[in-house]
C-alpha positions in Angstrom: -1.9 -8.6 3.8 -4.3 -5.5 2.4 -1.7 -3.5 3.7 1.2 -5.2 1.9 -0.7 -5.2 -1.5 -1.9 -1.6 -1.6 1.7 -0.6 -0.7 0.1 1.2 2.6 4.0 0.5 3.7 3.7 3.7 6.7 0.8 2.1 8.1 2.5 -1.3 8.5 5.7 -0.1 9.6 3.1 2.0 12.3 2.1 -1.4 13.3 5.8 -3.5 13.3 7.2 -0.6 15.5 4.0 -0.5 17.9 3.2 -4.2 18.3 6.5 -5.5 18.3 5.6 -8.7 20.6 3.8 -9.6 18.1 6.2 -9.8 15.1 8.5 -11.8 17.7 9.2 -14.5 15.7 10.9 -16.7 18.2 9.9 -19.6 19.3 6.7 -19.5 17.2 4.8 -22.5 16.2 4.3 -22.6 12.3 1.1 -22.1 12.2 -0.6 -20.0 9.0 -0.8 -16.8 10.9 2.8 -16.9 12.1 4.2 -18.0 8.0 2.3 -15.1 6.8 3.3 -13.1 9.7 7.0 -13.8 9.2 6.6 -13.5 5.2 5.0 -9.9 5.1 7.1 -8.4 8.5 10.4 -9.7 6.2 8.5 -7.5 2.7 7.7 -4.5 5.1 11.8 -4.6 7.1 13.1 -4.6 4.0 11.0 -1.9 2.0 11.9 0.5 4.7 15.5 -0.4 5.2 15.5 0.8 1.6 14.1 4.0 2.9 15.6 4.7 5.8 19.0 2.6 6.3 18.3 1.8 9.7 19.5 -1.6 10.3 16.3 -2.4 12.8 15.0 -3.0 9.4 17.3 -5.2 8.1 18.0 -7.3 11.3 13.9 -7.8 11.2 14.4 -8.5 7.5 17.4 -11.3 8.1 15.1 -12.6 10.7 12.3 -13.2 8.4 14.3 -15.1 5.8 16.4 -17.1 8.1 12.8 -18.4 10.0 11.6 -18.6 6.0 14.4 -21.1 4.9 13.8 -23.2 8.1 9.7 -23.5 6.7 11.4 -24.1 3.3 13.6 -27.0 4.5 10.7 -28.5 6.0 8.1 -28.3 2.6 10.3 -26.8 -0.1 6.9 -26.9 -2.2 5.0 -24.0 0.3 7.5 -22.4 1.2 10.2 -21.6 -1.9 8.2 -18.8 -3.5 8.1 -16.6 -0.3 12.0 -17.3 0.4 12.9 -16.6 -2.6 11.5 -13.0 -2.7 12.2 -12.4 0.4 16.1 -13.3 -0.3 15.5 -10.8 -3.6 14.2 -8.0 -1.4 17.4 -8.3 0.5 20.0 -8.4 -2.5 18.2 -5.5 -3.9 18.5 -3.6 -0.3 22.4 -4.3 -0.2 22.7 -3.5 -4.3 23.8 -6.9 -5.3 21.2 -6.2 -8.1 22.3 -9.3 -10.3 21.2 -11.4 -7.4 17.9 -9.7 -7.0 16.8 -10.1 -10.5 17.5 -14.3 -10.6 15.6 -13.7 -7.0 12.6 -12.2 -7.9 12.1 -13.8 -11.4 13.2 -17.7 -8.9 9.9 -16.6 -7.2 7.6 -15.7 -10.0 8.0 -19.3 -11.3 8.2 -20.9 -8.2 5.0 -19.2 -7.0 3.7 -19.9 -10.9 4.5 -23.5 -10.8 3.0 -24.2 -7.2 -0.1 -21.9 -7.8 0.3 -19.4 -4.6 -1.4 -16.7 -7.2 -0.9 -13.8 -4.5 2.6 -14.7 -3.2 3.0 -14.5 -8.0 1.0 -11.9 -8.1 3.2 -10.0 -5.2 6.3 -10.7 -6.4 5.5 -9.3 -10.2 4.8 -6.3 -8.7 7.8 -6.2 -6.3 9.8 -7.2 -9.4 8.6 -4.4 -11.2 9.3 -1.9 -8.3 12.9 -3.2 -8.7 13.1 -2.6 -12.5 12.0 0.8 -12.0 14.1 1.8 -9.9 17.0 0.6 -12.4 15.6 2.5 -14.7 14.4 -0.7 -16.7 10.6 0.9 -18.0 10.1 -2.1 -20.7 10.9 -4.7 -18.1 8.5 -3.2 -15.4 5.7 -3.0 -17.1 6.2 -6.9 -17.8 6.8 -7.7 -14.5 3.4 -5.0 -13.8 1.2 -7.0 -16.7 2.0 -10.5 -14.3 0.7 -8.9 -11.4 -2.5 -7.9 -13.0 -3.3 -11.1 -14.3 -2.6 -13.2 -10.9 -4.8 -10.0 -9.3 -7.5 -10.6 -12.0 -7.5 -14.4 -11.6 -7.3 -13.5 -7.8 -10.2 -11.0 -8.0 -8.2 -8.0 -6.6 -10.1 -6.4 -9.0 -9.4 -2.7 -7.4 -5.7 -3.4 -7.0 -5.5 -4.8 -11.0 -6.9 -1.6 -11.6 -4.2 0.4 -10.1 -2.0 -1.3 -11.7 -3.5 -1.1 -15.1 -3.2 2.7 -14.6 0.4 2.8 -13.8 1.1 0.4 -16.8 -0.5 3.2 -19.0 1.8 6.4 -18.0 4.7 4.1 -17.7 3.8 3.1 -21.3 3.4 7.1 -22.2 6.4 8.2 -20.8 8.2 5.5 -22.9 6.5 7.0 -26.0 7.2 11.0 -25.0 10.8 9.9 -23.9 11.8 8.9 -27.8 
């Protein structure tokens, strides 16, 4: 998870590629470990798909969601936020970028309405990654202001922190870009 949320994204794919019995979904009881497991493994496939286009990435990323609608067909309530951004992640990886946005802001209120503050707090920040990349500052740092209040609330005081600061030269560059 620490990975995940301090974006240590060549450590975990370090991990993925040299533990790989261990991400084998298959078969798997749902147990915590193995819905976390399955919900992180899907955010890390598809971060580096997006980096490198190897579709070891993506088929490990397909995997995730297909074992996440399954956990969502069985308790809609739990599971919905996690699907939901996982299914953005992949429309933003194969640039159906209209389907990514409804997919990431879906999982913001899902995980908003249910109270999974990390899985909100995770997908503001993944939302804003997205809207940067589009080019969409103003939007991001919405998207960024989210995730520092669910890491607040959270008391991921450090990462809220990090957060705060990239907030501030996206909010400069706005101003020196005018």
């Amino acid at each position: 998870v620490e990975i995940v949320i301090f974006r240590r994204m060549d450590l975990a794919e370090r991990i993925v590629r040299q533990y790989p019995e261990y991400f084998d979904l298959d078969g798997m009881p749902w147990q915590f470990v193995t819905i976390y497991r399955t919900f992180y493994l899907g955010l890390v496939a598809f971060h580096y798909f997006r980096e490198t286009q190897d579709q070891y990435w993506m088929d490990m990323g397909t995997k995730a969601i297909t074992e996440m609608e399954a956990m969502t067909n069985e308790c809609k309530w739990n599971f919905e936020n996690k699907m939901l951004l996982l299914k953005a992640e992949y429309h933003f990886c194969i640039c159906e970028f209209d389907k990514a946005t409804e997919g990431y802001y879906l999982s913001v209120t899902s995980a908003r309405k249910h109270r999974f503050v990390p899985e909100e707090a995770i997908a503001n920040e993944l939302a804003a990654n997205f809207q940067l990349g589009r080019g969409r500052i103003d939007i991001a740092i919405q998207f960024l202001t989210g995730a520092i209040e669910c890491y607040q609330s959270w008391g991921a005081e450090s990462k809220a922190q990090i957060l705060r600061s990239k907030v501030q030269n996206l909010a400069a560059s706005m101003r020196t870009s005018f």
